[in-house]
Structures are given as structure tokens and as C-alpha cells.
C-alpha beads as a LAMMPS data file, in Angstrom:
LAMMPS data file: protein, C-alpha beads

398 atoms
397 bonds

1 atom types
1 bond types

-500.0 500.0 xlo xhi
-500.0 500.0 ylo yhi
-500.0 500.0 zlo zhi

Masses

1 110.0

Atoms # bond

1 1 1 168.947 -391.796 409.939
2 1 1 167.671 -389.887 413.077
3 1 1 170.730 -389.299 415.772
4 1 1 169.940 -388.500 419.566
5 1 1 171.394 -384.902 420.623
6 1 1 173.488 -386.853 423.068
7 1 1 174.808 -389.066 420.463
8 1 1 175.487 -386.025 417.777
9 1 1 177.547 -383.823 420.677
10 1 1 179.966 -386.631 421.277
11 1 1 180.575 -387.075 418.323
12 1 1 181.400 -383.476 417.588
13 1 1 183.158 -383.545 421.074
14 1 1 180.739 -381.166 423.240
15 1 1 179.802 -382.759 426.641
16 1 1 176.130 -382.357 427.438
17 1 1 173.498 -382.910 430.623
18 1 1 173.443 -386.498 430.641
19 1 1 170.304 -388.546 429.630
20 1 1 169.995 -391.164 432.287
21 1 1 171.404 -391.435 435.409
22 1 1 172.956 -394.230 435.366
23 1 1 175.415 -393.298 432.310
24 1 1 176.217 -389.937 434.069
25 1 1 179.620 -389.078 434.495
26 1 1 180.628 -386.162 437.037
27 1 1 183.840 -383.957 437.585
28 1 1 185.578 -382.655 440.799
29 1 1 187.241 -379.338 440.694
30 1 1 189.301 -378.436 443.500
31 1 1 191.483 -375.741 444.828
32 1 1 194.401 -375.421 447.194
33 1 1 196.553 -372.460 447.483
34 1 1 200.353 -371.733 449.152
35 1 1 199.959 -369.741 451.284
36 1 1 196.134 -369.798 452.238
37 1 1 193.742 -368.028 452.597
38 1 1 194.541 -366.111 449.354
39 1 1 191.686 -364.038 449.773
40 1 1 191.495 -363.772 445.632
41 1 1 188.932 -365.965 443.356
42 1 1 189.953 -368.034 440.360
43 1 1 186.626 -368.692 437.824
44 1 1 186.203 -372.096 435.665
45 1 1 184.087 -372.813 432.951
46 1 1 183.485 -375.513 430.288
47 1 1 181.874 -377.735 432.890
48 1 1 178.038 -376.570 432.663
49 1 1 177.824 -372.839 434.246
50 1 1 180.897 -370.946 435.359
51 1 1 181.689 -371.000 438.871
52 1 1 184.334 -369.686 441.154
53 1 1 186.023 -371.309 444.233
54 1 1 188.092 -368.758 446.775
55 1 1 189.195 -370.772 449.848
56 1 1 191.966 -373.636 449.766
57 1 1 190.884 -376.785 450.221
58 1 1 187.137 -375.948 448.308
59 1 1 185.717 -378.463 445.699
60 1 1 182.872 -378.088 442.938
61 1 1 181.226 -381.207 442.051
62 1 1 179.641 -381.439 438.812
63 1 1 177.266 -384.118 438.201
64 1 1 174.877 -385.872 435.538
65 1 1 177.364 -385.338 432.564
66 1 1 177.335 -387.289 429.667
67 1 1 179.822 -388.814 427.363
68 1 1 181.906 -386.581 425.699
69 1 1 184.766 -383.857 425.730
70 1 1 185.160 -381.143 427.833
71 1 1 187.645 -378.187 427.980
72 1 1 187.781 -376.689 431.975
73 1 1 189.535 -373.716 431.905
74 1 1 190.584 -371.622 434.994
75 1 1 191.373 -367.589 435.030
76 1 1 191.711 -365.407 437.722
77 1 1 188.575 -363.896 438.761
78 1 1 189.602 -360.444 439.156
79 1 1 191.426 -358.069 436.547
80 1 1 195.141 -358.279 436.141
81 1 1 195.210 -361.166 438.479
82 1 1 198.749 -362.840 438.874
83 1 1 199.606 -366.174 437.536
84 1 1 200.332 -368.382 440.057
85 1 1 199.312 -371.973 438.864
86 1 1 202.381 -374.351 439.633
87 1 1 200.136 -377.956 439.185
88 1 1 197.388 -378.898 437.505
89 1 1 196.633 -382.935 437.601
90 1 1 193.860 -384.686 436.979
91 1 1 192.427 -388.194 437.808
92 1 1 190.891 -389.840 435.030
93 1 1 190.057 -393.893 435.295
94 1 1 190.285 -394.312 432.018
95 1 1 193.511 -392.349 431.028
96 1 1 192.200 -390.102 428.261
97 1 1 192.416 -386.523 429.788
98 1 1 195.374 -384.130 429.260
99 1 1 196.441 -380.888 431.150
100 1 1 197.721 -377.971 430.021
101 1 1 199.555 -375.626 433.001
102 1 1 200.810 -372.486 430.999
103 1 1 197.187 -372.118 429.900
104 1 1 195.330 -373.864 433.227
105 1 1 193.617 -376.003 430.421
106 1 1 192.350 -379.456 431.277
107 1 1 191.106 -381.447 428.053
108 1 1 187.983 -384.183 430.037
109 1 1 187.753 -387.313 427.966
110 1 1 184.441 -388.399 430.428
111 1 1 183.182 -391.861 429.616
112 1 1 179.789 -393.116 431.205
113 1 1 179.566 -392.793 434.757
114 1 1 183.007 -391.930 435.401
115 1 1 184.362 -389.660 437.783
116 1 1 187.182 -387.241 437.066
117 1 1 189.202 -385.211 439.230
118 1 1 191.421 -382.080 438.968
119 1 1 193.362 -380.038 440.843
120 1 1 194.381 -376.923 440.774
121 1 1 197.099 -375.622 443.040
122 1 1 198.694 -372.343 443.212
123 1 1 201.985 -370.865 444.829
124 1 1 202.319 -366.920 444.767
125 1 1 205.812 -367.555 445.167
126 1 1 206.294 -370.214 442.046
127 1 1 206.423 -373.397 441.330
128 1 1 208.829 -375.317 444.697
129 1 1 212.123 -376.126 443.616
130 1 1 214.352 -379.644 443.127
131 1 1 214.884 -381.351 446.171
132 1 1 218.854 -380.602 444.836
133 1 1 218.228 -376.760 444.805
134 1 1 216.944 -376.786 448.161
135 1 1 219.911 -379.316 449.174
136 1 1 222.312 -376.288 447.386
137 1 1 220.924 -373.380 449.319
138 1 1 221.108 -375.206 452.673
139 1 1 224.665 -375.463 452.043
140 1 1 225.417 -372.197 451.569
141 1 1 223.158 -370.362 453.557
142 1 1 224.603 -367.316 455.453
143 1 1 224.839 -367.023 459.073
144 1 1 223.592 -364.024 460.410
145 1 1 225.190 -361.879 463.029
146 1 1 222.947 -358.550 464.054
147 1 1 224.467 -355.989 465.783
148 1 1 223.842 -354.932 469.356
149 1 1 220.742 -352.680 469.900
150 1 1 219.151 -354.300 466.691
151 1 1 215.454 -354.330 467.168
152 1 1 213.781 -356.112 463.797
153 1 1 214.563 -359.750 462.336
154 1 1 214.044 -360.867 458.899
155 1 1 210.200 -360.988 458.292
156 1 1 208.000 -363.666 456.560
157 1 1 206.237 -362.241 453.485
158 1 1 202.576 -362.801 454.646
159 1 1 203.506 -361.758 458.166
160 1 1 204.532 -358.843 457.606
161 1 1 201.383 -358.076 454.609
162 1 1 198.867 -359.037 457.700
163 1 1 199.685 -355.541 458.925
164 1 1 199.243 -353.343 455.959
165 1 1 196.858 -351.678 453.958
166 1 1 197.269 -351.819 450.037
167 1 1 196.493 -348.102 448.776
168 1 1 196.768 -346.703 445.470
169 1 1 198.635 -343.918 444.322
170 1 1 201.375 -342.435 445.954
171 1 1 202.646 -342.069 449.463
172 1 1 201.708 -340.530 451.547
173 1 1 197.830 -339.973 450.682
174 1 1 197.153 -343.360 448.576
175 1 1 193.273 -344.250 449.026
176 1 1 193.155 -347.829 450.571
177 1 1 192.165 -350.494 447.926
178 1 1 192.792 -353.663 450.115
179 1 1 192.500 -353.907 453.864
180 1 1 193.727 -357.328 453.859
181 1 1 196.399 -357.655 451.194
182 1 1 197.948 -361.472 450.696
183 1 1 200.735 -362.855 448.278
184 1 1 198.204 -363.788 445.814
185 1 1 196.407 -360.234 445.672
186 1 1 199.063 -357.879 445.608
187 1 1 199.225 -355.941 441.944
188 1 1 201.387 -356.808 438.986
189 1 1 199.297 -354.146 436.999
190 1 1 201.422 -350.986 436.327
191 1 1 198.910 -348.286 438.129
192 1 1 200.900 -347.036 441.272
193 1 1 200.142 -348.722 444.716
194 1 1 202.073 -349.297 447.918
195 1 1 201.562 -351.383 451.007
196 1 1 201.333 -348.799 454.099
197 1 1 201.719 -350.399 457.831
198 1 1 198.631 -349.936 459.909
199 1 1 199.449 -347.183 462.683
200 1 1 202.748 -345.936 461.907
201 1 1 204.341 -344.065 459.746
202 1 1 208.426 -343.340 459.370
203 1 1 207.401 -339.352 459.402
204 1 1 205.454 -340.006 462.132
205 1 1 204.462 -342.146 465.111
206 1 1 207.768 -344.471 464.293
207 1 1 207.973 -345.051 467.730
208 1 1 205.346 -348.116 466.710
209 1 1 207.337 -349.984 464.523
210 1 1 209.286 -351.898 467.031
211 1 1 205.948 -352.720 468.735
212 1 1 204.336 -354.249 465.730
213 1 1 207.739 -356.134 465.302
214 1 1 207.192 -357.844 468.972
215 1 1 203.306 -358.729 467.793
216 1 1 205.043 -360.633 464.593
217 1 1 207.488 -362.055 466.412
218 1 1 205.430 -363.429 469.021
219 1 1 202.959 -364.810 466.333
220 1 1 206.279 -366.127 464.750
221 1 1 209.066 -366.374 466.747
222 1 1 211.557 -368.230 463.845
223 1 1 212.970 -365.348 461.119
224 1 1 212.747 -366.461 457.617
225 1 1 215.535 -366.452 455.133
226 1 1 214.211 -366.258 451.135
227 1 1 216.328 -368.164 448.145
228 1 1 216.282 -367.749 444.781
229 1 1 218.982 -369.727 442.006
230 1 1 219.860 -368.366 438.739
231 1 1 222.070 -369.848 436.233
232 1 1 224.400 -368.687 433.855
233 1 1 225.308 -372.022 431.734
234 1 1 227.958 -370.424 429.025
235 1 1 230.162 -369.973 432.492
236 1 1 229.518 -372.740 434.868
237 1 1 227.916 -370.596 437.329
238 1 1 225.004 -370.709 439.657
239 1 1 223.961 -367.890 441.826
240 1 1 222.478 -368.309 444.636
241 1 1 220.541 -365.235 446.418
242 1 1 218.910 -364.980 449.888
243 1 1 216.745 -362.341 450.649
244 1 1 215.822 -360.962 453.499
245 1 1 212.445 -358.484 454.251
246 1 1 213.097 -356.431 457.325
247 1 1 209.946 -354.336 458.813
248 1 1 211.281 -351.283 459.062
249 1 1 214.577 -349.394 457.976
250 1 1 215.741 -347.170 460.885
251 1 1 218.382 -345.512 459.991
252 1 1 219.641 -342.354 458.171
253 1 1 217.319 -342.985 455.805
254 1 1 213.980 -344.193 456.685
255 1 1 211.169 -346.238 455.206
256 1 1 208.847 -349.559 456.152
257 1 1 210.252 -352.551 454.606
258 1 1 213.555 -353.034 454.229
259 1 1 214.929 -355.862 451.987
260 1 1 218.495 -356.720 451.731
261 1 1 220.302 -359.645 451.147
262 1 1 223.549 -362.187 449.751
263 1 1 224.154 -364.027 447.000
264 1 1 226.786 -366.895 447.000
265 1 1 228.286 -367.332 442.813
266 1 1 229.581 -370.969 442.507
267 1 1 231.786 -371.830 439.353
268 1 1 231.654 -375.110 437.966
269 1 1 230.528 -376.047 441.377
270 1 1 232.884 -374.937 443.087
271 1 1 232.028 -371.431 445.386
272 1 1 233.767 -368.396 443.536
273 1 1 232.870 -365.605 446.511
274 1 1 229.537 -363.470 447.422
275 1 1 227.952 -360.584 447.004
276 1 1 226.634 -358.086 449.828
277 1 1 223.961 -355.769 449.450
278 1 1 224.787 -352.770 451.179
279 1 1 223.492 -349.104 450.661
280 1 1 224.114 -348.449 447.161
281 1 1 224.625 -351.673 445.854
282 1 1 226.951 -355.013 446.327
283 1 1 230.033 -355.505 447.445
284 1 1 231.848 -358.521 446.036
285 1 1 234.004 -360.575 448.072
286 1 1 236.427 -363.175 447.075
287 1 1 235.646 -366.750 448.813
288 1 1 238.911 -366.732 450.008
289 1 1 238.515 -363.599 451.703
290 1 1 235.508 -364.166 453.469
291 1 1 234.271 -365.366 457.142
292 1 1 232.801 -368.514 456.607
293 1 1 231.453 -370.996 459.221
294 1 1 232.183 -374.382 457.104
295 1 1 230.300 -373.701 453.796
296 1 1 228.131 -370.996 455.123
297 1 1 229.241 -366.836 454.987
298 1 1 228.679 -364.655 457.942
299 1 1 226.796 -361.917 457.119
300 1 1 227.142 -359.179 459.448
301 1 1 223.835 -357.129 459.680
302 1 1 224.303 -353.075 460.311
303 1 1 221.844 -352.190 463.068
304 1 1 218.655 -350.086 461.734
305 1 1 219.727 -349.905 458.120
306 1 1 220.002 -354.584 457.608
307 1 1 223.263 -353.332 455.049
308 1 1 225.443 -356.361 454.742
309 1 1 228.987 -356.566 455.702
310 1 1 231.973 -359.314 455.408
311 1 1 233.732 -358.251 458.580
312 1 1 232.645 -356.659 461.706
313 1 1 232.979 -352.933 462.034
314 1 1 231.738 -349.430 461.955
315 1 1 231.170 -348.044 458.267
316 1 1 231.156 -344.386 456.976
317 1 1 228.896 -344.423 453.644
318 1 1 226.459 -342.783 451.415
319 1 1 223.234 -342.369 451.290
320 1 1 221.507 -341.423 447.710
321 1 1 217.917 -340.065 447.031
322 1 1 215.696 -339.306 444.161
323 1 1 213.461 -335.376 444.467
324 1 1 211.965 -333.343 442.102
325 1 1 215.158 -332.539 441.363
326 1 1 217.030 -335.271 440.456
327 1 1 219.292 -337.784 442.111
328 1 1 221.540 -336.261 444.916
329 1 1 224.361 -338.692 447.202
330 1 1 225.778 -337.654 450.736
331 1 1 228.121 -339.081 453.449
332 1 1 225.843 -339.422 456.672
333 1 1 226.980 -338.059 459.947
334 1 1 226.119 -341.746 461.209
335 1 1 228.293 -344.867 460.486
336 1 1 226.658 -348.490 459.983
337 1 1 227.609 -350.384 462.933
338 1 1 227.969 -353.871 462.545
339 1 1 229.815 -355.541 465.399
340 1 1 228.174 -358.972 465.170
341 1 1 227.100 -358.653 468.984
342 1 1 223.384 -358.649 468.980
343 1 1 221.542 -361.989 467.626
344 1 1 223.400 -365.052 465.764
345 1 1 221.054 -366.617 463.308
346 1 1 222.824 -369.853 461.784
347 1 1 220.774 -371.471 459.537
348 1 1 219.171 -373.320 461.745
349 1 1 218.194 -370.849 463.564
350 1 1 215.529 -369.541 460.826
351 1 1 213.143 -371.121 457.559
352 1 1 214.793 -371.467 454.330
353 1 1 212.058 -370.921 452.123
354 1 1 212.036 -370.705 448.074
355 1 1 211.772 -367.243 446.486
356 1 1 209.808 -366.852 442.773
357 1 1 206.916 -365.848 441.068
358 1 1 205.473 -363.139 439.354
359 1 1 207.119 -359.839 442.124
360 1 1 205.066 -357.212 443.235
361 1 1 204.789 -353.776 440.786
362 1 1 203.897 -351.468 443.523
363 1 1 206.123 -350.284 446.791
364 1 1 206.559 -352.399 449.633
365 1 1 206.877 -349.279 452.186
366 1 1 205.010 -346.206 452.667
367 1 1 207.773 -344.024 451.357
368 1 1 211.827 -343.132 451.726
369 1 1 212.253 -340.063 454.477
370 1 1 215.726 -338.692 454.244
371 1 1 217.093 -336.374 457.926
372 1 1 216.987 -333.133 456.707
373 1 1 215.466 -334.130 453.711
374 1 1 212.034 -335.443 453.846
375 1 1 210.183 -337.600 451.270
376 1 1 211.454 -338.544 448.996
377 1 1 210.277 -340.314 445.110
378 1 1 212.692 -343.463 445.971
379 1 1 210.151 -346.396 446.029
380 1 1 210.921 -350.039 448.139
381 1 1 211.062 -352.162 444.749
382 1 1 210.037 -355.937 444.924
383 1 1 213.216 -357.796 444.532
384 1 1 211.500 -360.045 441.731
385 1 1 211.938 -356.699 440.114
386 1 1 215.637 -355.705 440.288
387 1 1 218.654 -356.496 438.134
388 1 1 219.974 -357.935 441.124
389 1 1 217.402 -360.647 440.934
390 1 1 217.167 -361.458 437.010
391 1 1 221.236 -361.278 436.572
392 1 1 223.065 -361.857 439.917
393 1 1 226.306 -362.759 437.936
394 1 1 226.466 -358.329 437.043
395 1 1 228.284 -358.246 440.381
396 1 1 230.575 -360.934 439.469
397 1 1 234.055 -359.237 438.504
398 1 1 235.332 -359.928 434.928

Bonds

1 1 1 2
2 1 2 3
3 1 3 4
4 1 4 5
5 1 5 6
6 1 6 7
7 1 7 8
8 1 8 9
9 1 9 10
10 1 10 11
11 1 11 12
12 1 12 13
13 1 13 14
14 1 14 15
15 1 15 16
16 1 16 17
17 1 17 18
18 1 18 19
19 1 19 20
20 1 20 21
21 1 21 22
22 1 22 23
23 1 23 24
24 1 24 25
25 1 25 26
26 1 26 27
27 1 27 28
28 1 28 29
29 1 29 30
30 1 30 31
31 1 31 32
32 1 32 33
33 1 33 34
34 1 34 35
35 1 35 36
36 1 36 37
37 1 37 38
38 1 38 39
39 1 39 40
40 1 40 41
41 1 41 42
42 1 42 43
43 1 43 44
44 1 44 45
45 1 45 46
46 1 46 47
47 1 47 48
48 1 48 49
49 1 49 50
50 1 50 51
51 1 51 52
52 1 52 53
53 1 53 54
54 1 54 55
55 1 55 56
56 1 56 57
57 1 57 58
58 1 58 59
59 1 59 60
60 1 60 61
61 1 61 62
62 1 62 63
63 1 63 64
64 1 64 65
65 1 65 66
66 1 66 67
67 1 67 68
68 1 68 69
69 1 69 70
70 1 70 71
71 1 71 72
72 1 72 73
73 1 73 74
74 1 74 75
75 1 75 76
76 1 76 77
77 1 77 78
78 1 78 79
79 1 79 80
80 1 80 81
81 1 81 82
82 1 82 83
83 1 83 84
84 1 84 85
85 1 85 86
86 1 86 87
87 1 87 88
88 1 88 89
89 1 89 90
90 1 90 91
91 1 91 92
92 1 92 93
93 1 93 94
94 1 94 95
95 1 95 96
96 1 96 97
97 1 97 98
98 1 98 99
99 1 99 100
100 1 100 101
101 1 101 102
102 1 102 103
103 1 103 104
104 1 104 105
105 1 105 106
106 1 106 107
107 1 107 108
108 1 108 109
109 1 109 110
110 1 110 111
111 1 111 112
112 1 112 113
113 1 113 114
114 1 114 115
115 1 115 116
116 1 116 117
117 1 117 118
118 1 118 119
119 1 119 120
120 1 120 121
121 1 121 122
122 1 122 123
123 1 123 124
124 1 124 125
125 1 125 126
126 1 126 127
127 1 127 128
128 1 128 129
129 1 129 130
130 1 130 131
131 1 131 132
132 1 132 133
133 1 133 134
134 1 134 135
135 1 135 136
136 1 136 137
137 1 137 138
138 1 138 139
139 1 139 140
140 1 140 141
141 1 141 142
142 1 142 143
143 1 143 144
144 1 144 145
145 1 145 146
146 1 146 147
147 1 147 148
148 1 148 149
149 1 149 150
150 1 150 151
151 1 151 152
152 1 152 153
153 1 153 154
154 1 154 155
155 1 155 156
156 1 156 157
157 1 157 158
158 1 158 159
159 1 159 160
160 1 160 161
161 1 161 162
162 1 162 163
163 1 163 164
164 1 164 165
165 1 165 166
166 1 166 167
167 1 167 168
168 1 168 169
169 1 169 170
170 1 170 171
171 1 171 172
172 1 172 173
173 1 173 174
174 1 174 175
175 1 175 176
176 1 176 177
177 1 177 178
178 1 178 179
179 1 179 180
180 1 180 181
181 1 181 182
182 1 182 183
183 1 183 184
184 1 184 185
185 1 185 186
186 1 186 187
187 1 187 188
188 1 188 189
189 1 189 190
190 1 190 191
191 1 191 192
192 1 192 193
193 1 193 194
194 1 194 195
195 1 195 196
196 1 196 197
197 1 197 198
198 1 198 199
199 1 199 200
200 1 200 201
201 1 201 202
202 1 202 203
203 1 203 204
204 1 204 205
205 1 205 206
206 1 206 207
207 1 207 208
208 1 208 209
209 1 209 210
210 1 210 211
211 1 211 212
212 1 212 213
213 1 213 214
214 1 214 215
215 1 215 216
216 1 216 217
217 1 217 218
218 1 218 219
219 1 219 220
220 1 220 221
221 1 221 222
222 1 222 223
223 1 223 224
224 1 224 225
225 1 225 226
226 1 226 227
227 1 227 228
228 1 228 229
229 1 229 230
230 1 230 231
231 1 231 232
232 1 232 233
233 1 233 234
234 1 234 235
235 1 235 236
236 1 236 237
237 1 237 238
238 1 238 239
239 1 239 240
240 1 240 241
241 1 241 242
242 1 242 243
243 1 243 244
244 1 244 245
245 1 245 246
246 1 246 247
247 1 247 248
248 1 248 249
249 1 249 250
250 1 250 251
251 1 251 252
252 1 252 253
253 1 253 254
254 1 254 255
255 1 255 256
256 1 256 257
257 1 257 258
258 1 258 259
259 1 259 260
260 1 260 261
261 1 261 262
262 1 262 263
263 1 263 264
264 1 264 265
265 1 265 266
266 1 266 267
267 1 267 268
268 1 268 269
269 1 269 270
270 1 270 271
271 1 271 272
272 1 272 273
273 1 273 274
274 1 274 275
275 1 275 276
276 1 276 277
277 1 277 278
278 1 278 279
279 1 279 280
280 1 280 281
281 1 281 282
282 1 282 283
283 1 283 284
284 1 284 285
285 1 285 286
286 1 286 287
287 1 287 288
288 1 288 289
289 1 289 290
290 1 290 291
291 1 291 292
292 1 292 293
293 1 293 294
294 1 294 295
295 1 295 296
296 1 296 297
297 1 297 298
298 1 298 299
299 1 299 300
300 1 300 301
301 1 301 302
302 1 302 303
303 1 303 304
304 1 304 305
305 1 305 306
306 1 306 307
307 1 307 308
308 1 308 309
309 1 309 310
310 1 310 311
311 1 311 312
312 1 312 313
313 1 313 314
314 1 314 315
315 1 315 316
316 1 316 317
317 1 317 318
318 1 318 319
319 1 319 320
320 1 320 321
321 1 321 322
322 1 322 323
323 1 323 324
324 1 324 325
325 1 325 326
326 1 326 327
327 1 327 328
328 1 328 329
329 1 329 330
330 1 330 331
331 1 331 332
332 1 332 333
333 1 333 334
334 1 334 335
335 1 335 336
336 1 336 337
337 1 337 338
338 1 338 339
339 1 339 340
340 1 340 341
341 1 341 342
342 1 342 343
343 1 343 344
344 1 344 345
345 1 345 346
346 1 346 347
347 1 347 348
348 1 348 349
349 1 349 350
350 1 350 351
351 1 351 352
352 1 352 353
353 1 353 354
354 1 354 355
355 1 355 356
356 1 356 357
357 1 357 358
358 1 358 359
359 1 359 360
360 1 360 361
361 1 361 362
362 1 362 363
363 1 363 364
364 1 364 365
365 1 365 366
366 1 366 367
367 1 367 368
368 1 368 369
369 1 369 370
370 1 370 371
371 1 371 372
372 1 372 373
373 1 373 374
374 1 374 375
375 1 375 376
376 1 376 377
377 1 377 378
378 1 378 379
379 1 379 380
380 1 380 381
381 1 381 382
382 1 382 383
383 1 383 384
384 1 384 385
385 1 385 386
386 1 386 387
387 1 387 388
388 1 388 389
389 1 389 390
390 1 390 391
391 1 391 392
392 1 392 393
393 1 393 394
394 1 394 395
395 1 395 396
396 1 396 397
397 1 397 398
């Protein structure tokens, strides 16, 4: 008995250029990306020749398929490319397809002239959370008081990116590798990059940093508050952590992007205190012991250095660096002032915006300049990459 070649690779589950029009199937592929553009490429193949779509919103049609099986598979088109798939659905008439997002798989069950449709969408910062998690970190979102004099608010990620340069190697003569870094393209490789802002440097013409803060700020006038939850079942307990990216840290210590934040531990649902980040560390605090408006902390923001305190004030404190020759700590001849009397950011005031994903390897500044010290090795570590991040409850006491 003679079989067609059509007829054999269905029935050993290969789809193949369909014979006649009229029994050709055809499949959609399209992309949308959070936040766009992403600037990076994603490849797919199993669906006649491999292709790659860039921009959100793009679609490949491919047409005059026949009956049969086919296994689309996307990977990111360049080298050590992050994971960032959070959906992957696809539209099939007649029910038989399956999806696979750990692996970006989609199995194609494509009967005759049907027309299948997936979609691929990507988040650089994760998959979005419950409508419940988002309900929880409303709740307890911190308000913010700045001190007087203080001259940078809380940053969104891309915003502040759309004014660096991605170089590799170390600071401060890294060769540029990306003019236009985004979310989706920054490295999670371990080779040694850092994102430098365009035009100033902390060493250097850091009279421009406030300047580049009005151009973001006029582009964006709302700050932007980042949340993350973690859980610890055995105990009850969910943490949850708002982070905050300042532009630049002005202070005794100084270095482009700053990122500090809080992170509210509630016990069996019920809210058992918070945790400041401050310079060398957090400081827990009790619920009962802190300023709250309702369910929400104040935070009150030290001008040029973003440390968080519970209570108004002026601080003495150490500052700690890494040379050459090991770790060193100091007091500072300048105090953290943080009298609450610049800018009051309630939560409504700013975006709440979900916090995840596969963090950055590199370092988000240019490099750490100590007074009297220099540069130093200390690197501006991606919070997706601190303990602070992974295990929140450390700062919980026993």
C-alpha cells in the first residue's frame, strides 16, 4: 500500500507544507512584553523556518500547514538572555493543543484549515500577583515623609535605565555594551557590568544629578513604590517588602542609585512590626512602637542618603566600605537628618507596583566614593539579589 508524504507525517506527528489550499491550516505567533519596548529578541521554531519577533504587539503568521503536530518553541535570541515568560495561551478551535510555560513549549494539534493562536507575553519583573497580594500591600504601604532640602524621589525602574549606559567591567573605565539598556536586557550572566548615568559621575560633575532628576520627574511626575511578599508558612508569617530606587545617593558616601526600603512582617495575619533599611542594615521595630497612619508606617526618609527611620530626628551613624584592604567602618562627621519636613508621599500619592523576576547580576551605580576615601570595591547590588529579599523574616527577632 502506497501512503502520501502528507498522510505518513501525521501519522508520525510531524506537520508539513500543506497539499491543497483549501485543507491548510495556519498559526499566529504573537508577542507582547511588560514593559515595552524591550529592545531584546525572543526566536521560535517548529513552525516551518525559525523566526524572531522584537517589538510588543508583533505577530508571525504562518500559513499553508497541514494536518499534524507541531512543537513551537520560544528562547531568547541572545546569549544568557533572562527568563521572563509569565503566559503562554493558545487558541485552538478544536481543543487539542497544550502549553508548557517553564519550557515556553506549545504542543499544535492543527486540523485542516484551522487557525491557531498563541501568545507569548513576558514581564521582566515576574509573573503579576493575586488580586489579594496586591489588596495586602495596599494596606500596608508606608507613608513617606522626606526631609527638608531633599532633592530625589523614588524612581521607576525603566526611568531611571533610560539614562544609562550598560558597560562592562568595572567602574570607572567599563567599555559601553548597551546604549539603551531596558528591564528585559540587563545581564543575569556572571561577567562584571554596571549601569553608568549619562553625564555625571559622583567623582565628578555631580552637580548633574539633580538636573537629570527634574528631566525624570517631569517625564513622570508620580514616584513609584516596589512590593515584593515572601512567606514563611512553619510561622504564620508574611513579609511584605517595598523597595524604593533613588537616583542618586548624596551623602557621606556617594554613588548613583540608591535603593532602600521597608518591610512590614504580619503573624498569622495579624502585623508583628517592620523593618527599616538604614546604613548598615535593618532596624526592627515593634508594631506597637511605631508611627502609623491607620494600617500604614511612616517612613521617615534621611535627606541625601534615602536611610529609613521610625521617628523623626537627626542620626549619628556609620558608614562601612570595602578597599584593597579589606572592610573598614567609621562614624561620619555628618548626621542623617530626617525631620519629616520636606515631601509627604501617602500611598496615594505614588504607584504601587509588583517587584520579581530574575534581579540584575551587575551594579546598578557607577561606583561607591567614600570623603576622604575615594572608590571604593562596594557594588549597588540588585535587591532580587540580597538576603534581605530571599529571607525578610532574618530581621525578625527570635
Amino acid at each position: 500500500m502506497r501512503l502520501s508524504f502528507s498522510v505518513l507525517a501525521v501519522a508520525l506527528g510531524i506537520g508539513v507544507p500543506a497539499a491543497g489550499a483549501a485543507d491548510a491550516g495556519s498559526i499566529v505567533i504573537r508577542l507582547h512584553t511588560d514593559p515595552a519596548p524591550a529592545r531584546v529578541a525572543w526566536s521560535y521554531s517548529g513552525v516551518g523556518q525559525a523566526f524572531q519577533l522584537r517589538a510588543s504587539g508583533t505577530t508571525k503568521i504562518v500559513s499553508g500547514l497541514a494536518d499534524g503536530t507541531y512543537r513551537l518553541v520560544e528562547a531568547g535570541a541572545a546569549a544568557g538572555q533572562a527568563k521572563t515568560l509569565t503566559s503562554l495561551r493558545c487558541a485552538d478551535p478544536s481543543g487539542g493543543t497544550t502549553v508548557d510555560v517553564a519550557s515556553a513549549t506549545a504542543t499544535i494539534v492543527l486540523s485542516s484549515g484551522e487557525t491557531i493562536t498563541c501568545t507569548f507575553r513576558h514581564r521582566a519583573l515576574g509573573p503579576r500577583p493575586a488580586a489579594s497580594a496586591v489588596q495586602l500591600a495596599r494596606k500596608y504601604a508606608p507613608v513617606l515623609r522626606l526631609a527638608s532640602g531633599e532633592r530625589y524621589h523614588p524612581l521607576r525602574l525603566e526611568d531611571y535605565l533610560t539614562k544609562t549606559d550598560l558597560r562592562s567591567g568595572s567602574p570607572p573605565h567599563g567599555t559601553i555594551a548597551q546604549t539603551k539598556p531596558t528591564l528585559f536586557s540587563l545581564p543575569v550572566t556572571s561577567s562584571p557590568t554596571y549601569l553608568d548615568i549619562r553625564g555625571a559621575q559622583p567623582n565628578s560633575q555631580a552637580s548633574r544629578y539633580p538636573q537629570i532628576e527634574q528631566q525624570l520627574r517631569l517625564s513622570r511626575p508620580r514616584p513609584t513604590v516596589y512590593f515584593h511578599l515572601a512567606y514563611q508558612s512553619s510561622q504564620g508569617r508574611v513579609a511584605i517588602e517595598y523597595w524604593l530606587l533613588y537616583l542618586y545617593n548624596d551623602f557621606y558616601d556617594q554613588h548613583e542609585a540608591d535603593w532602600e526600603g521597608v518591610t512590614v512582617v504580619l503573624e498569622n495575619g495579624a502585623p508583628l512590626g517592620a523593618a527599616y533599611s538604614q546604613h548598615q542594615g535593618r532596624k526592627w521595630i515593634a508594631w506597637s512602637d511605631l508611627r502609623k497612619t491607620a494600617t500604614h508606617p511612616v517612613v521617615y526618609v534621611a535627606r541625601g542618603s534615602h536611610a529609613d527611620y521610625p521617628k523623626s530626628g537627626r542620626y549619628s551613624i556609620h558608614v562601612c566600605w570595602t578597599t584593597r584592604h579589606g572592610r573598614r567602618c567609621a562614624p561620619t562627621p555628618r548626621v542623617d537628618v530626617a525631620d519629616g519636613r520636606g515631601s509627604a508621599l501617602a500611598p496615594v500619592a505614588y504607584d504601587l507596583q509588583p517587584f520579581a523576576g530574575t534581579g540584575y547580576t551587575g551594579s546598578w551605580g557607577s561606583g561607591n566614593y567614600v570623603l576622604g576615601v575615594g572608590l571604593t570595591k562596594d557594588r549597588i547590588t540588585d535587591p532580587r539579589r540580597r538576603s534581605e529579599y530571599s529571607n525578610p523574616f532574618a530581621a525578625v527577632p527570635p
